[in-house]
C-alpha positions in Angstrom: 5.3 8.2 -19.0 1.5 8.7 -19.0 -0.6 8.3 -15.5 -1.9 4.4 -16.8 2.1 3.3 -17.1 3.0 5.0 -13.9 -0.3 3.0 -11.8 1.2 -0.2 -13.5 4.9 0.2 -12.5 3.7 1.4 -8.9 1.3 -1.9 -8.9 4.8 -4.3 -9.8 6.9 -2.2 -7.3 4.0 -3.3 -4.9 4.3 -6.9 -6.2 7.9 -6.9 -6.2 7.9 -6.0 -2.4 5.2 -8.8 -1.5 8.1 -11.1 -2.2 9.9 -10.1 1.2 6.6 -10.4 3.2 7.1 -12.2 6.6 4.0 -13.8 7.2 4.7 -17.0 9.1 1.4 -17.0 11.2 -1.4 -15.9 8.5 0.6 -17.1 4.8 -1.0 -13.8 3.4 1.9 -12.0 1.6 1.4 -8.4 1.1 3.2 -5.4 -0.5 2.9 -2.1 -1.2 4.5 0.8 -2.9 4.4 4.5 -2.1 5.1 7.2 -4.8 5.9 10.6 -3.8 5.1 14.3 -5.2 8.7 14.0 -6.6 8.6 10.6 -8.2 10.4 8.0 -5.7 9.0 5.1 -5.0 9.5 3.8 -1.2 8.3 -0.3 -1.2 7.0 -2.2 2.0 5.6 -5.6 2.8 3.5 -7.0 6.2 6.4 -8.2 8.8 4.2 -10.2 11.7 5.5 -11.3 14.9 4.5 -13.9 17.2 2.4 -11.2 19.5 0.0 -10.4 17.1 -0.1 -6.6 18.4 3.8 -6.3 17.2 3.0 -6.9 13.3 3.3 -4.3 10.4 1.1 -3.6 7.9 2.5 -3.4 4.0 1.2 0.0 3.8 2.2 1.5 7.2 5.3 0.0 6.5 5.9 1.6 3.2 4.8 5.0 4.8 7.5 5.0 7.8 10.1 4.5 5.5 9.4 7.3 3.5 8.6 9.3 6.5 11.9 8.5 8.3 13.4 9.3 5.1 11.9 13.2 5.5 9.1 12.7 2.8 6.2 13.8 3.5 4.4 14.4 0.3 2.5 11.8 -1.4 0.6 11.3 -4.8 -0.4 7.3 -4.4 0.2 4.0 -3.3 -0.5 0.4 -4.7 -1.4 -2.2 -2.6 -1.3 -6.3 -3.8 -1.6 -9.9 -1.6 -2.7 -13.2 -1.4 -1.6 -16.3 0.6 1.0 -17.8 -0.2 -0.7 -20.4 -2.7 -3.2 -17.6 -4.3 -0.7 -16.4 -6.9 -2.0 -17.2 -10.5 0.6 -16.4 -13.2 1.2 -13.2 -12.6 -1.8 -11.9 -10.4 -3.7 -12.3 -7.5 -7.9 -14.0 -7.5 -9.0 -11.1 -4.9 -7.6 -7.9 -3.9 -6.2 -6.8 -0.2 -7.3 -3.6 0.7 -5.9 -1.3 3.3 -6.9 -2.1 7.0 -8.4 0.7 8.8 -5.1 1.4 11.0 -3.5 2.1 7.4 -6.1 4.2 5.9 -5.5 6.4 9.2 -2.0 7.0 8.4 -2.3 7.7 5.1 -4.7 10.3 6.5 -2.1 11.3 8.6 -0.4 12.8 5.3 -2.7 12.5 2.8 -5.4 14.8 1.4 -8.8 13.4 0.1 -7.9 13.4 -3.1 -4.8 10.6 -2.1 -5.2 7.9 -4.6 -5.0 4.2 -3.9 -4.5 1.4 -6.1 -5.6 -2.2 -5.2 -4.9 -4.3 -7.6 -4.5 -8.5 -8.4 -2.0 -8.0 -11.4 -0.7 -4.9 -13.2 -3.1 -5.2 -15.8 -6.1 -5.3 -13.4 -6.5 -3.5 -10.8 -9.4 -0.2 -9.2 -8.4 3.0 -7.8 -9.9 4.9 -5.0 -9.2 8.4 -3.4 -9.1 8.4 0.2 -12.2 10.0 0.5 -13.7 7.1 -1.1 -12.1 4.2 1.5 -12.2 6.7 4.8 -15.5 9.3 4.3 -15.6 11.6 7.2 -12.2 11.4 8.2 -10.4 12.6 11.5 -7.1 14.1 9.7 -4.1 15.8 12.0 -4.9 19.5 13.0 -3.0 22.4 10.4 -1.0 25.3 11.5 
């Protein structure tokens, strides 16, 4: 499977996990999958709560099941959203980028050179290293 095939899947696992979004408060759905150094694929959605402060981004969420799971090695991660009534065929009109909350955990265990994918259908989409969407970055200290 070349690198373009892989973005695509990774971009409909991250579609495919918008669909169990809980967004009662907001209506804007979004998911996101994670793929690791070794290839597996760990899927998350935003889950919001009635105290704002409570909610969980797609991404984070994606991350701390990956995380709990003992991964901690990543290659990339695709994000996709839209309200509810945004969908068009089988895309997105705008893209949902990470939050800055987000973009500080992938930090957490992510190099620069971490790539994300933000995309409104499989066939469209941009990618971005982590560099690119959090220059100058606080990262955890190395022993």
């Amino acid at each position: 499977m070349d690198g373009r095939e892989r973005d695509t899947d990774l971009i409909r696992a991250a579609m495919e996990a918008r669909e169990q979004a809980y967004a009662p408060y907001s209506g804007y759905l979004v998911g996101a999958a994670l793929l690791t150094e070794d290839g597996e694929i760990y899927q998350g959605c935003n889950i919001e709560n009635a105290s704002y402060g409570a909610a969980n981004c797609a991404e984070r969420t994606a991350f701390f099941k990956a995380v709990s799971q003992g991964k901690r090695d990543f290659r990339a991660i695709a994000v996709v959203g839209g309200s509810r009534e945004a969908r068009q065929g089988d895309g997105f009109p705008d893209m949902a980028y990470p939050c800055g909350i987000c973009r500080q955990v992938m930090r957490e265990f992510c190099g620069p050179d971490f790539r994300i994918l933000v995309g409104r259908s499989p066939e469209d989409f941009k990618e971005y290293t982590l560099d690119e969407l959090l220059p100058e970055s606080f990262g955890p200290a190395r022993m």
